[in-house]
C-alpha positions as CSV (number, residue, x, y, z in Angstrom):
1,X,-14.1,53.0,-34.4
2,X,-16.0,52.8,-37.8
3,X,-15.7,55.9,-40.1
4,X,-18.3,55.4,-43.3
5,X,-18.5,58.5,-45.6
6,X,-15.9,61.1,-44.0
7,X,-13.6,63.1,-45.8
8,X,-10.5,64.5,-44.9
9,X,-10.6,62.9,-41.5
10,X,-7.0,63.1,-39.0
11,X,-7.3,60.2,-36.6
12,X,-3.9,61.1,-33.9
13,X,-2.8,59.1,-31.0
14,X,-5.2,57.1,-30.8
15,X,-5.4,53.7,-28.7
16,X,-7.6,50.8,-29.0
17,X,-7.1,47.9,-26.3
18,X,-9.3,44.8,-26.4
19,X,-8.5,41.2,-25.9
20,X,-6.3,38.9,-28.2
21,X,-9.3,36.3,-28.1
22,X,-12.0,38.9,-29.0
23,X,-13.4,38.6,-32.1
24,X,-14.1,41.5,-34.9
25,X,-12.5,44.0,-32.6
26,X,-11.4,46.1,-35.6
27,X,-9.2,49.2,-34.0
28,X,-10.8,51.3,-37.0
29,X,-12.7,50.1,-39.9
30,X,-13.0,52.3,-42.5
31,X,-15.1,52.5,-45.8
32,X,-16.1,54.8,-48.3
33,X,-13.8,57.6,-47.2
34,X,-11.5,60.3,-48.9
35,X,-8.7,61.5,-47.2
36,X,-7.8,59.6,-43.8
37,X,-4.7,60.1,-41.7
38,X,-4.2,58.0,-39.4
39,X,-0.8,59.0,-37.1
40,X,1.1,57.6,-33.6
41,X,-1.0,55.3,-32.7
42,X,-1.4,52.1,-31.1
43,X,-3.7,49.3,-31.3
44,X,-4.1,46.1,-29.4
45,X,-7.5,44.4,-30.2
46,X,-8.4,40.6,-31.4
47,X,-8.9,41.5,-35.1
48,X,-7.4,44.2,-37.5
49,X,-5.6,47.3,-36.2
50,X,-7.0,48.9,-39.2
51,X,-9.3,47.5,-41.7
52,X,-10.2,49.6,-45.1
53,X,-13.2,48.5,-46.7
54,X,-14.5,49.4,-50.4
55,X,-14.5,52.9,-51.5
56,X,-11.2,54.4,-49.7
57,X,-9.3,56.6,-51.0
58,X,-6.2,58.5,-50.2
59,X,-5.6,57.0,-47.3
60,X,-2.0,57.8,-45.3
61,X,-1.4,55.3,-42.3
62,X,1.9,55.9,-40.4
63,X,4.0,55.4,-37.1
64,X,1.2,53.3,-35.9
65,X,2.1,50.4,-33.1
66,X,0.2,47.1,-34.5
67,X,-0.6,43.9,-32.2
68,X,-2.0,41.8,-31.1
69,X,-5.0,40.9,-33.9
70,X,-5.0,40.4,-37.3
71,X,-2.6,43.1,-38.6
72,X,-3.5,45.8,-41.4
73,X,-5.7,44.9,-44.0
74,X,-7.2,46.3,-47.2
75,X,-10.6,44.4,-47.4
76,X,-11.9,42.3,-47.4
77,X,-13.3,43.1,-50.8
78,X,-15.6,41.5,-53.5
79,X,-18.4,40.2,-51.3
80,X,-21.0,42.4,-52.2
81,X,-21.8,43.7,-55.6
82,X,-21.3,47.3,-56.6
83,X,-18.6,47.5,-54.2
84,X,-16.6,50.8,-54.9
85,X,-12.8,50.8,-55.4
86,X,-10.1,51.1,-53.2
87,X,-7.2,53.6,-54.2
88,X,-4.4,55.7,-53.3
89,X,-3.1,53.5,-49.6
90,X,-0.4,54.5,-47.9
91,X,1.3,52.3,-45.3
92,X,4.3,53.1,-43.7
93,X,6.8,53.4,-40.9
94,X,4.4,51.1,-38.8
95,X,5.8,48.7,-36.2
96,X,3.5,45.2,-36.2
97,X,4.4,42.4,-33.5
98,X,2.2,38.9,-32.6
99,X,0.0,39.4,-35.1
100,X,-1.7,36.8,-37.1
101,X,-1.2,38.5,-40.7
102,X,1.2,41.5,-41.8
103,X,0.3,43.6,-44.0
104,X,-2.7,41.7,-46.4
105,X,-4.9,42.7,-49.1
106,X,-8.1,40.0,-49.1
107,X,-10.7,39.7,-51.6
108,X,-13.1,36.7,-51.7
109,X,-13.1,34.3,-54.7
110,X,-16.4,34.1,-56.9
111,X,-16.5,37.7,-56.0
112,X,-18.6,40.4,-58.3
113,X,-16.3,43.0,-60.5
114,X,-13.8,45.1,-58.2
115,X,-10.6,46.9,-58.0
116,X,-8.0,47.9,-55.6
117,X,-5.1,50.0,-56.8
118,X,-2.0,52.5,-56.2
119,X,-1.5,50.5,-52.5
120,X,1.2,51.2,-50.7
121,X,3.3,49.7,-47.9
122,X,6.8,50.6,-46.9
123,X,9.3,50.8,-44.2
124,X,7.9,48.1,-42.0
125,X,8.9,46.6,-38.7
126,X,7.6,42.2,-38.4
127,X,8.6,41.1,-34.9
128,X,7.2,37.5,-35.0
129,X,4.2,38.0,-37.4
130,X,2.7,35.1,-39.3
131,X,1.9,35.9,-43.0
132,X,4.0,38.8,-42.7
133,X,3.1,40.3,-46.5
134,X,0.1,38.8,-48.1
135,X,-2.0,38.8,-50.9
136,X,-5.1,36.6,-50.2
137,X,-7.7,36.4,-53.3
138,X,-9.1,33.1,-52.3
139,X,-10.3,34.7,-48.4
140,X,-13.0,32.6,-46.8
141,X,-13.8,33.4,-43.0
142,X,-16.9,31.7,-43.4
143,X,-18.1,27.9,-44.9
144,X,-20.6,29.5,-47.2
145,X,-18.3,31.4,-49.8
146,X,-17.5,29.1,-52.5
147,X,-13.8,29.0,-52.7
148,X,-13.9,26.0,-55.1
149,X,-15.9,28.0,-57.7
150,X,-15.1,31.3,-60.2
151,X,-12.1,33.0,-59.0
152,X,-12.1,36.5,-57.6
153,X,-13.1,38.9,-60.1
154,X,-11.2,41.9,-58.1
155,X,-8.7,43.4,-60.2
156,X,-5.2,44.0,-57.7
157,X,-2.8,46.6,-59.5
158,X,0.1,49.2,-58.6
159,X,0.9,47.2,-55.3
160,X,4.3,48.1,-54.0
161,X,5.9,46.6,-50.6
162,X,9.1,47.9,-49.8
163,X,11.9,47.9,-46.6
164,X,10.0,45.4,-44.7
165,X,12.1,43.6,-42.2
166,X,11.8,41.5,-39.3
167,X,11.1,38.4,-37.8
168,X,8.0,36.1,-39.5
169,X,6.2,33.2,-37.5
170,X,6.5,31.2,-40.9
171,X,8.0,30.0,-43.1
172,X,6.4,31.3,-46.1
173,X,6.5,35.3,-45.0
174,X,5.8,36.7,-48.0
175,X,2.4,35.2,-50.2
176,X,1.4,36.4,-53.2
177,X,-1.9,34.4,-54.3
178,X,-3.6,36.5,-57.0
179,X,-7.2,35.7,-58.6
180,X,-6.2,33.2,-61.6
181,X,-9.0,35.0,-63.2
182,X,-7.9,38.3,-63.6
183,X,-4.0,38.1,-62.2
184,X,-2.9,40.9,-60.6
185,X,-0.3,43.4,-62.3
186,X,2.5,45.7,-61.8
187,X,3.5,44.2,-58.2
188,X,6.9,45.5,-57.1
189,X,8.5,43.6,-53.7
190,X,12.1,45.2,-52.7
191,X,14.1,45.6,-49.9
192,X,12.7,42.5,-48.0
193,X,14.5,41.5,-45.0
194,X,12.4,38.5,-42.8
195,X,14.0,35.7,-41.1
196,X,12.1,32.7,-39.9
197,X,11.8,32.7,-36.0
198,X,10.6,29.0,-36.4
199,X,14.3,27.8,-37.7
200,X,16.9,27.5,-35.5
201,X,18.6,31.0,-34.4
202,X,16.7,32.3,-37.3
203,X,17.1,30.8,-40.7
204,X,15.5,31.5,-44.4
205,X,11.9,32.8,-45.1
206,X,10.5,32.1,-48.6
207,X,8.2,33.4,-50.8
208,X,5.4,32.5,-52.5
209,X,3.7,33.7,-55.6
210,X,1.2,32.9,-57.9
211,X,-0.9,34.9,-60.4
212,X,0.9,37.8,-61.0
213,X,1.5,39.7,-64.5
214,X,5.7,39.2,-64.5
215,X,6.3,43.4,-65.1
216,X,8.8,43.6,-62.8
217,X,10.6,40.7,-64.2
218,X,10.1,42.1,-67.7
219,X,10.8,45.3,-66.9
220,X,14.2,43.9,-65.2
221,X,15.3,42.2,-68.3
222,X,14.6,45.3,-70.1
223,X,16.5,47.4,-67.8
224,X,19.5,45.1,-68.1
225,X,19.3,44.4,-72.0
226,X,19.3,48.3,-72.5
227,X,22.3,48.7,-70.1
228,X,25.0,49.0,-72.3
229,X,28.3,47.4,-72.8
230,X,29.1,46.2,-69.3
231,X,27.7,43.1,-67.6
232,X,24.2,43.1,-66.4
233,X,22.7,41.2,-63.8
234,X,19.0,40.0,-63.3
235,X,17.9,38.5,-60.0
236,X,15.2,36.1,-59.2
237,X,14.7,35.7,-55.5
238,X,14.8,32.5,-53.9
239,X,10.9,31.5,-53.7
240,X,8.1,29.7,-55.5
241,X,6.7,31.7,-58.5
242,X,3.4,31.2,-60.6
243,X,4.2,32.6,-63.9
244,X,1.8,33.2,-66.9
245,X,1.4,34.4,-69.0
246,X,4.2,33.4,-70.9
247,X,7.8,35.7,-70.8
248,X,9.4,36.4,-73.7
249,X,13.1,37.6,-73.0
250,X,14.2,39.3,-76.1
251,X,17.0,40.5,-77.9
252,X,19.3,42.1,-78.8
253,X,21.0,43.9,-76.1
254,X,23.6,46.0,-75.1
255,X,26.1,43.9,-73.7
256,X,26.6,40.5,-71.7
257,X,23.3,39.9,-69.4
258,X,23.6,37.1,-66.3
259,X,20.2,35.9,-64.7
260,X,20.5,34.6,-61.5
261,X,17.8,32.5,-60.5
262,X,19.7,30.0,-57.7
263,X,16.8,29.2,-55.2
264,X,13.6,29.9,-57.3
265,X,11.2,28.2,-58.4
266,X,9.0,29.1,-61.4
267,X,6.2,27.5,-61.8
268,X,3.6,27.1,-65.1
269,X,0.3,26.5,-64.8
270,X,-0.9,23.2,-65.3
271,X,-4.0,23.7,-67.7
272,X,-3.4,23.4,-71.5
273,X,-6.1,25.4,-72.3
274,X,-4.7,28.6,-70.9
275,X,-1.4,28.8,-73.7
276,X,-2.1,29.9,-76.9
277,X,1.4,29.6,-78.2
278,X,4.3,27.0,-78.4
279,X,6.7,29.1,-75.6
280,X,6.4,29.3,-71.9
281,X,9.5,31.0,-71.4
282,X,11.2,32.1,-74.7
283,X,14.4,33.7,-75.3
284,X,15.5,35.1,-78.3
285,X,18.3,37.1,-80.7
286,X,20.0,37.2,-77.5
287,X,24.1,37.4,-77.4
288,X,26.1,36.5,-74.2
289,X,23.4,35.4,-72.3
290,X,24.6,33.6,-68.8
291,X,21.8,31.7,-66.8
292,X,22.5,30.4,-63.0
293,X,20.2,28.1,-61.7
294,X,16.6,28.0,-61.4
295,X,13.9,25.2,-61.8
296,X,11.0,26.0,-64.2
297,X,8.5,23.4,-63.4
298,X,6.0,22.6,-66.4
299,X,3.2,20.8,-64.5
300,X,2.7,18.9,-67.2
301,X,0.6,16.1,-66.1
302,X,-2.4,17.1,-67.5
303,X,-1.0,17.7,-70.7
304,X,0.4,14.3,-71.0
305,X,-3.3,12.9,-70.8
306,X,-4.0,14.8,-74.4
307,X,-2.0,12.8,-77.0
308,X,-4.3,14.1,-79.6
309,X,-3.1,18.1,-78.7
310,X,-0.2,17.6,-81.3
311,X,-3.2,17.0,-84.1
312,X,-5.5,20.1,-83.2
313,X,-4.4,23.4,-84.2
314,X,-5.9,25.4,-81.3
315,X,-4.0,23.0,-79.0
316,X,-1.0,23.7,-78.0
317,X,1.9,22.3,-76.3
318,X,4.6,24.8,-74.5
319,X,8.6,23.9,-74.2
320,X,9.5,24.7,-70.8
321,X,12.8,26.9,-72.2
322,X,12.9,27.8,-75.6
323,X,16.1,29.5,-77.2
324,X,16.2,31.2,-80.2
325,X,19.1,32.5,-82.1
326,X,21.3,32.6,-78.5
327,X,24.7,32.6,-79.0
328,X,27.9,32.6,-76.8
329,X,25.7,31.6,-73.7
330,X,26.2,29.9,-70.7
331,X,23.3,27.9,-69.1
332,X,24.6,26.6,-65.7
333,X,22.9,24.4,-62.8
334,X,19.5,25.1,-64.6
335,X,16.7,22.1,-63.7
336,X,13.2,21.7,-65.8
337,X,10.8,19.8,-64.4
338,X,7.6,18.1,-65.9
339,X,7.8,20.0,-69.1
340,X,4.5,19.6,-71.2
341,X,6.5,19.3,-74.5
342,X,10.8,19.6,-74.5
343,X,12.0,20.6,-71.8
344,X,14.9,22.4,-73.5
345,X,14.9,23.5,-77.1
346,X,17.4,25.3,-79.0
347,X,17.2,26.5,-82.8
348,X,19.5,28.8,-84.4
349,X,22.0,28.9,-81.4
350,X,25.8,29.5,-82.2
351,X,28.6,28.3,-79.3
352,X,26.2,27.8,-76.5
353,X,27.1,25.6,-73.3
354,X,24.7,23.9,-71.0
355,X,26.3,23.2,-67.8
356,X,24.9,20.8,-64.8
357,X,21.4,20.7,-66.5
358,X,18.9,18.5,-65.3
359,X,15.6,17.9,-66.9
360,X,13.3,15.0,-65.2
361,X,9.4,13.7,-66.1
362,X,7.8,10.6,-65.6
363,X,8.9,7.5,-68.2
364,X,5.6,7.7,-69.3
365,X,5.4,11.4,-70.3
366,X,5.4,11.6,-73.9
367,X,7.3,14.0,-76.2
368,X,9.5,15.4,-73.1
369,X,12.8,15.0,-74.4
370,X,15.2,16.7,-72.5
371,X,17.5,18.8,-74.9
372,X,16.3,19.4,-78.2
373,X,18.3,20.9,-80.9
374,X,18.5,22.2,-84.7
375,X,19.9,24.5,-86.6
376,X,22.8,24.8,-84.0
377,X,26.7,25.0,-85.1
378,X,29.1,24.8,-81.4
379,X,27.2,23.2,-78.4
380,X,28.5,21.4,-75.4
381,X,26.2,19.5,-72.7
382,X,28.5,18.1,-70.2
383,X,27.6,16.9,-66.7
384,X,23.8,16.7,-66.9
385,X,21.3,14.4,-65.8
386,X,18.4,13.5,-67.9
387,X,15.4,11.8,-67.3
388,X,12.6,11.9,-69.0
389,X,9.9,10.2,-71.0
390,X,11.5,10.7,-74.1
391,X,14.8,11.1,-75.7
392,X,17.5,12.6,-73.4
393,X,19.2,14.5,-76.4
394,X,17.6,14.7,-80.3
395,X,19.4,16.6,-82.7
396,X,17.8,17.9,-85.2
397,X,18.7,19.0,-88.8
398,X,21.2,21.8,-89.2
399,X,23.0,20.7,-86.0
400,X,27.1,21.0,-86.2
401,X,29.6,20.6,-83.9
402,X,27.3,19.2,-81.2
403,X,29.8,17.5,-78.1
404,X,27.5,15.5,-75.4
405,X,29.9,14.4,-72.5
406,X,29.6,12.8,-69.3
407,X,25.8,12.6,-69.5
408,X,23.8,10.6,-67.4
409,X,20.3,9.2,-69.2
410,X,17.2,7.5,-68.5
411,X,14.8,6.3,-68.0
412,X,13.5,7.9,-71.9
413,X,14.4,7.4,-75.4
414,X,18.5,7.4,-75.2
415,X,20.6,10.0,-77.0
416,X,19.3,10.3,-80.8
417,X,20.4,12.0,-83.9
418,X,17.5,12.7,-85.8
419,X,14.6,12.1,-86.7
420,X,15.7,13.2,-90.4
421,X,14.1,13.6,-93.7
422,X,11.0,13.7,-92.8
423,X,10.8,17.4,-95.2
424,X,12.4,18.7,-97.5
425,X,14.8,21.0,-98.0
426,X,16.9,19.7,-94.6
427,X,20.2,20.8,-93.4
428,X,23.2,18.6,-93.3
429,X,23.7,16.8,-89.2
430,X,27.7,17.0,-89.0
431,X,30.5,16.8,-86.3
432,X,28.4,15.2,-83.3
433,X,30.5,13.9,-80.4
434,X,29.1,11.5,-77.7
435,X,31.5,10.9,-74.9
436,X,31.9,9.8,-71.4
């Protein structure tokens, strides 16, 4: 069925049966419609159950039966010009089983200007689907589209999936991979429940994301800082994360916050070019801060080819963590990886204790110390493992009561104090312990 130009259209047990094997056997392909329901129905066909092309809007899909084929799918979009946008999709209470994709939005890369927004899917059966939630901006179902060129120029916003649960045929079942030109923004994921049939009597699915404006995380951390005087928790699902631009976490808040991050991976991107500032992930004027876990990997290979960037004012080089007047904090079992710059920095920072931290680059990476401090009074760093292409530990002017036991170091610079005086006006180094 292909609907082009209706409005207000009801679509109600309806079946479409074809083949698994038959190709571009759409159940219902729609495009340039207003107002679609589509209710109780069931579709069995070798492509997408439902496929909703530019120009839909206010479009309500539910209790529908999905598989076998390609699954529901906004798009795909962005490979025409002029295309119209897509807004106001509804997805829900839909049971989807053998299918090839989920639930996707696709959009092609080196696409022409587009938008899809206010996209909704929620309360969602998987029974062995592969890429049970997907975000595809780099589709190519052909060899001509140039996947290698400009990235999709269709803007993704106001995406929600929600209470999807299930079994996925992968092991990544949810993927997230948003145009690097214009990322998307304001994607919110909850209530997520896939297992991976492929593991042994089920096992863990992961996630995959790159691209994405962090609101939700901001908006997390903002939720939690404002909470009041009782402890607040922030989760970061396990998963693989793409984050840029940089977060700033900042301060001060209302009582002790805890982010828990055990299992995920963030990820920066690897081009210089794209940070304008000295911070990837910055927090600051923070008190009581406790951090579990996490690797925040720098990809900083490219930047280690540009010993000049230090020189150039527009060039700049991003700490993988960067603390800034944190005090009474607690980082625990924390890993950096490949930092462009420190991997760890720490200025201003009263009785802060770093806990199991490792921070690894190549020997030849330069300026990737893994701890750097200054202007710090209290800090312990026991039971961490650094190596890196530059000193393990430097501390910095200012620094007092500094303890650094049962490290283990190298390859890199060692463990230095310093260096000092290279300006004026520096703060006394005093009380520095280096143990075990």
């Amino acid at each position: 069925m292909s609907l082009h130009g209706c409005d207000n259209t009801n679509l109600d047990h309806i079946t479409a049966v074809a083949p698994a094997d038959s190709d571009n056997t759409d159940g219902v392909h729609i495009k340039h419609v207003n107002g679609l329901n589509i209710t109780n129905s069931n579709i069995k066909t070798g492509d997408d159950c439902v496929s909703i092309g530019d120009g839909s809007k206010n479009v309500h899909l539910e209790k529908l039966t999905c598989g076998p084929g390609h699954g529901i799918s906004i798009g795909s979009l962005g490979k025409y010009a002029n295309e119209k946008p897509v807004q106001g999709i509804w997805v829900k209470n839909c049971t989807i089983t053998g299918t090839t994709n989920g639930v996707r939005i696709k959009t092609w890369p080196n696409s022409p200007p587009g938008t899809a927004t206010d996209i909704h899917f929620d309360d969602i059966i998987m029974n062995n689907v592969g890429n049970p939630i997907l975000i595809d901006q780099e589709y190519c179902a052909s060899r001509n589209c140039k996947k290698a060129g400009a990235p999709s120029k269709v803007k993704i916003s106001n995406v929600s999936f929600k209470k999807i649960r299930g079994t996925s045929a992968m092991k990544v079942a949810l993927k997230i991979s948003c145009s690097q030109g214009i990322p998307c923004d304001n994607i919110e994921v909850s209530d997520i429940n896939l297992t991976y049939k492929g593991a042994k009597e089920g096992g863990a699915a992961i996630s995959e994301c790159s691209n994405v404006k962090p609101k939700a995380l901001d908006k997390a951390w903002r939720e939690a800082c404002a909470g009041g005087p009782s402890p607040s928790s922030v989760l970061i699902p396990p998963g693989t994360y793409m984050v840029f631009p940089p977060i700033q976490f900042s301060g001060p808040c209302k009582g002790p916050v805890e982010i828990k991050a055990i299992g995920a991976t963030i990820k920066a991107p690897p081009e210089l070019a794209r940070f304008k500032s000295d911070e990837w992930i910055l927090f600051e004027r923070i008190d009581r801060l406790t951090m579990i876990g996490g690797t925040f990997d720098g990809q900083g290979h490219e930047a280690w080819k540009n010993p000049k960037c230090g020189d150039n004012d527009n060039c700049h080089l991003p700490v993988n963590l960067t603390f800034s007047l944190v005090k009474n904090s607690l980082l625990k079992d924390v890993t950096s990886l490949n930092s462009k710059f420190f991997h760890m920095s720490l200025h201003g920072c009263d009785n802060t204790n770093l806990d199991h931290i490792t921070a690894v680059a190549p020997a030849d990476s330069d300026n990737t110390d893994g701890v750097h401090i200054k202007h710090v009074n209290g800090l312990n760093i026991t039971y961490s493992n650094i190596k890196t292409g530059d000193d393990c530990v430097s501390i910095g002017d200012g620094s007092k009561n500094a303890h650094l036991e049962k490290l283990t170091c190298g390859p890199g610079h060692g463990i230095s104090i310093g260096s000092l005086g290279k300006y004026a006006n520096e703060k006394p180094v005093q009380g520095i312990w280096v143990k075990n």
